[in-house]
N, C-alpha and C positions, 0 to 999 in steps of 0.2 A: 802639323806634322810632329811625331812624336820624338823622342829621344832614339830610339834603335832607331828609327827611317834617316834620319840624321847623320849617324853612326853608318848606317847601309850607304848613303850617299858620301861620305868622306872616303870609305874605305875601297868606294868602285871608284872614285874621280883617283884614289892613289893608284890603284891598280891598274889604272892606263899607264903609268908612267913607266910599270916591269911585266916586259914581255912574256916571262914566265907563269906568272898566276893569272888566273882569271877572276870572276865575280861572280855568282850566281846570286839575279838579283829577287828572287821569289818571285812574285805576284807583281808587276805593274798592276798601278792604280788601285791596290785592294792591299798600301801596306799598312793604313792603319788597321786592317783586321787580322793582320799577319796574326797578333798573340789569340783573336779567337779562333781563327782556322788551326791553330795546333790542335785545338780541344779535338774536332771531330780524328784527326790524324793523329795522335796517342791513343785512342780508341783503338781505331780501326789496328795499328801499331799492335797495340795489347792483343784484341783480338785473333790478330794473323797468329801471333809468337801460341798462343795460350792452343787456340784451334789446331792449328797444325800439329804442332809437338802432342794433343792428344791424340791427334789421328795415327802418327807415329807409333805412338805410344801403345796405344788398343791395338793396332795390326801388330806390332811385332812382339806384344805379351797373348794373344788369342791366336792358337794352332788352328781354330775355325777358319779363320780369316786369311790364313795364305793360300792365297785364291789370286787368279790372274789380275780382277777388277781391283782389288784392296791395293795388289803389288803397283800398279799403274797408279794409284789412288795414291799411296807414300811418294811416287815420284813428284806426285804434280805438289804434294805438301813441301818435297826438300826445298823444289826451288821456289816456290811463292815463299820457303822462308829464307831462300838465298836472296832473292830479288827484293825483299822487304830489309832486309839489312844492308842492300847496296845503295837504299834511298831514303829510307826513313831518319835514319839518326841525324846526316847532314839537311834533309828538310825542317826535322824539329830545331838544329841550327837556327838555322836562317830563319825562322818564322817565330823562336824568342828570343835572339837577338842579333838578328843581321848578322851573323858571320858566314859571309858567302865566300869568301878567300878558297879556294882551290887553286893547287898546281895543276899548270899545263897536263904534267903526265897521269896524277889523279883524276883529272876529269876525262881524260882518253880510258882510262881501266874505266868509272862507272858508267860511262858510255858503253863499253864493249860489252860490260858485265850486265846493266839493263836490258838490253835491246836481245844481247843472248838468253837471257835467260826467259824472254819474253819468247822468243823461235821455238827454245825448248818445250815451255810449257804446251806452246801450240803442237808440238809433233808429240807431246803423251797425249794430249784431246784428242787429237788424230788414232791415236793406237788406242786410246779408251773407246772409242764408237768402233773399230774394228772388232774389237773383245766384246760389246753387245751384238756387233754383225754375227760373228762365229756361236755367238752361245744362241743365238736364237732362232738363226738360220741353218748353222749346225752343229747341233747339240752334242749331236755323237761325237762330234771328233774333233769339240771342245778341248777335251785334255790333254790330244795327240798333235794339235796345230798349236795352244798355246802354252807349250814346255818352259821350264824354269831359264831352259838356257834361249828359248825365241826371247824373253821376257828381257833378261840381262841384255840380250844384242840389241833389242827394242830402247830400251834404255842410254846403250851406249852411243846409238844412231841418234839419239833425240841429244844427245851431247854435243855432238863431232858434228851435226849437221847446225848445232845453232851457233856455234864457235867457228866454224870454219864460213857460215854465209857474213860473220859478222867481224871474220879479222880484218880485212880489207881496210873497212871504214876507218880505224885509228892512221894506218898508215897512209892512207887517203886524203886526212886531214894535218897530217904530220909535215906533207909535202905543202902544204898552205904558210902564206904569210899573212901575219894578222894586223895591219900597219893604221889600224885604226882603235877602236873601241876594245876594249876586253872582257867588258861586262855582258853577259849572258842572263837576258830577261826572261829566266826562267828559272824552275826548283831544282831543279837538275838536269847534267849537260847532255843534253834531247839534239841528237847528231842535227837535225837541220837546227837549229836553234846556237848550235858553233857555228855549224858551217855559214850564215848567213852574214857572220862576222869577218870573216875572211874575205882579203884582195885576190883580186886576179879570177882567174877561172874555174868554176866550181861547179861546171856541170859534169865532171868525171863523179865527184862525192854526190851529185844530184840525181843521176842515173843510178847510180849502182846502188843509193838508199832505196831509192825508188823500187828497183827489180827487184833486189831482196826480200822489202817488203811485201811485195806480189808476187814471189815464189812460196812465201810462207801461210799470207792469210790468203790468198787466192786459192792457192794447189790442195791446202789442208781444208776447208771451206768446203771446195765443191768437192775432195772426197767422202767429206761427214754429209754432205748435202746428200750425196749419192748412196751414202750406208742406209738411210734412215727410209727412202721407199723401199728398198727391199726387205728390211726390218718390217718395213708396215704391209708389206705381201704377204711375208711367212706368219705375222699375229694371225690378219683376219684367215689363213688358211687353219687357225687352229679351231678345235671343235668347241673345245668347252671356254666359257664367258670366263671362269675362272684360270684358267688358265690365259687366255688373253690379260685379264687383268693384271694378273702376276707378269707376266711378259712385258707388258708396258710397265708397270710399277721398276722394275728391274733399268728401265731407260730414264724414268724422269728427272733421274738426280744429275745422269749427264747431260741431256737436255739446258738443263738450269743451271750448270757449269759455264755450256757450249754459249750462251743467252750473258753470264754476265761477261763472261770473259771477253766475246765477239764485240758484242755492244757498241762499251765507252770505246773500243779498239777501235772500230771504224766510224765513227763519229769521230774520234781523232783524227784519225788519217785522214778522212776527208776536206772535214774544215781546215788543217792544217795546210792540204794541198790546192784547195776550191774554194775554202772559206775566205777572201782576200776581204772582208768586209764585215768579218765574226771579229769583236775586239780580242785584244792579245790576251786578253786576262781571261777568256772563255776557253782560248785555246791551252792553257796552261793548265785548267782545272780542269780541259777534259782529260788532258793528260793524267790529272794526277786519280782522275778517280779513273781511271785505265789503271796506274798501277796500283792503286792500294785498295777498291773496293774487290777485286777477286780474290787477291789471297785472304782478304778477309771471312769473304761468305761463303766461298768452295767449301770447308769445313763444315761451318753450319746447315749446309744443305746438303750433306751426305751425312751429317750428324742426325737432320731431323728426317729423313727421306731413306735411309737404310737403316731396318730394322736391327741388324745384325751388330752394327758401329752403335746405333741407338743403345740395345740391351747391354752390352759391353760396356760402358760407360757409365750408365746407369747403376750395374753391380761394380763398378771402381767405386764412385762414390757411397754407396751404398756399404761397401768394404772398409770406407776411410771414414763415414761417421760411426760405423758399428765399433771402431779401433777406440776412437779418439772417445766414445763411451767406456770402454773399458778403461785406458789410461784413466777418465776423471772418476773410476768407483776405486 
C-alpha cells in the first residue's frame, strides 16, 4: 500500500468521526493504480475542454453553420463542458493524492449538478434525432417547424426538465441520517452510492432515482428509437443512390453520438441495479467512462463525420500557421 492510499484511509477513518464531510473513496481495490488511471482521465479531461470549445468556437465564428443541427450541436458541447468540470478536477484529486474530503452540501450540488446535466444532455439527443426527423422526412418545412425561437424553448425545456426531474433527490437525501460510515466508495457522489450509506428507510430516494432515471433514458430511447424507422422509410423512398447517401451521411454522426452516450449509460444502470455479483470497482469504472468518454468523443466525431465543422477547422488552423509564418519572416 502506498503513501496516498495511506493518507486515503486516515482521512476516511477521520471523517466518520464529522458528520458534516464525507469521503469519496475512488476506486476500491484498484488504489494503487489510482496515479495511472489519472493518465487516461487528464486526457480524455484535455480532450473534452479542447473539443468542445472548438466546436463552440467554429459554430459561432461560421454564419454557415447557424443551422438548427450546429445550434443543438453547441448545446450538447456547453454541458459535457459543464458536466466535465462538475467531476473531473475533484477526480484528478483524489486519484493523485487521496483527497476525497467533501462537504455534505458540496457533494449534494455535484450530485444534483451530474445527474442534471446528464437528463439534459439526453433531452438535446432527443431533439437532435427530431431535427434529422423534420429535415428528411420534411424538408420543406424544415425552416418553418424549426425557428430560432422553437430552438431556444427546445433548449430551455432541456434545462428546466433536467433540473426539475433532479431537485428532489438532494432534498430526499437531506431528510436521511447517516449514523454510520461516511465514506463514499466511489469518484464522485453517484446518488445511490450516498444513498446506500444512510439509516433508516430509503426506498422514497430508491424509487424516485429509479423513476427518474426511466422517465429520461426510457421515454428519450424509444422516441429516437421511433424517429430512426421513419428516417429509414422516407431514405429508401428517395430515387437517386446519391441522394440516399447524402441522407444517411447527414445521420451518422448522431447515430454515433446516440451509441456512445447510450452505451456505458446503461450498462451502468444495469449492473448497478442487477449486477449484485459485478465487483464494486467495475461498477465504478462503468461509471466513470459514462461520464467522461462522451463529452470526449461527441466532438471528434462530428469533427471527423461533418464535412462543414471538418473544413472550418481545417482553414482555422490553416489561418493560424499561415499568421505564425508571417510573425517569424
Amino acid at each position: 500500500m502506498n503513501i496516498s492510499t495511506n493518507q486515503a484511509m486516515e482521512s476516511a477513518n477521520h471523517t466518520d468521526l464529522d458528520p458534516s464531510i464525507f469521503f469519496l473513496l475512488g476506486i476500491p481495490g484498484l488504489e494503487q493504480f489510482h496515479m495511472w488511471l489519472s493518465l487516461p482521465v487528464c486526457c480524455l479531461g484535455t480532450a473534452t475542454i479542447v473539443g468542445n470549445i472548438t466546436i463552440l468556437v467554429v459554430v459561432a465564428t461560421e454564419p454557415a453553420l447557424h443551422k438548427p443541427v450546429y445550434l443543438f450541436l453547441c448545446m450538447l458541447s456547453t454541458i459535457d463542458l459543464a458536466a466535465s468540470f462538475s467531476t473531473v478536477p475533484k477526480l484528478l484529486a483524489i486519484l493523485w493524492c487521496g483527497a476525497g474530503h467533501i462537504s455534505a452540501s458540496a457533494c449534494l450540488a455535484q450530485m444534483f449538478f451530474i445527474h442534471a446535466f446528464c437528463m439534459m444532455e439526453s433531452t438535446v439527443l432527443l431533439a437532435m434525432a427530431f431535427d434529422r426527423y423534420v429535415a428528411i422526412c420534411h424538408p420543406l418545412r424544415y425552416s418553418t417547424i424549426l425557428t430560432d425561437t422553437i430552438i431556444a424553448r427546445i433548449g430551455v425545456l432541456a434545462m428546466t426538465r433536467g433540473s426539475l426531474l433532479m431537485l428532489p433527490c438532494p432534498f430526499l437525501i437531506g431528510r436521511l441520517s447517516f449514523c454510520q460510515s461516511h465514506v463514499i466508495p466511489h469518484t464522485y457522489c453517484e446518488h445511490m452510492a450516498v444513498v446506500k450509506l444512510a439509516c433508516g428507510d430509503t426506498r422514497p430516494n430508491r424509487v424516485y432515482g429509479l423513476t427518474a432515471a426511466l422517465l429520461v433514458i426510457a421515454v428519450d430511447l424509444f422516441c429516437i428509437g421511433l424517429s430512426y424507422p421513419l428516417i429509414a422509410q422516407a431514405v429508401l423512398r428517395l430515387s437517386s443512390q446519391e441522394a440516399r447517401s447524402k441522407a444517411l451521411g447527414t445521420c451518422g454522426s448522431h447515430v454515433c453520438v446516440i451509441l456512445i452516450s447510450y452505451t456505458p449509460a446503461l450498462f451502468s444502470f444495469f449492473t448497478h441495479r442487477f449486477g449484485h455479483h459485478v465487483p464494486l470497482h467495475v461498477h465504478i469504472l462503468l461509471a466513470n467512462v459514462y461520464l467522461l468518454f462522451p463529452p470526449a468523443l461527441n466532438p471528434m466525431v462530428y469533427g471527423v463525420k461533418t464535412r462543414e465543422i471538418r473544413e472550418r477547422v481545417v482553414k482555422v488552423f490553416q489561418w493560424g500557421r499561415g499568421t505564425g509564418l508571417q510573425i517569424s519572416k
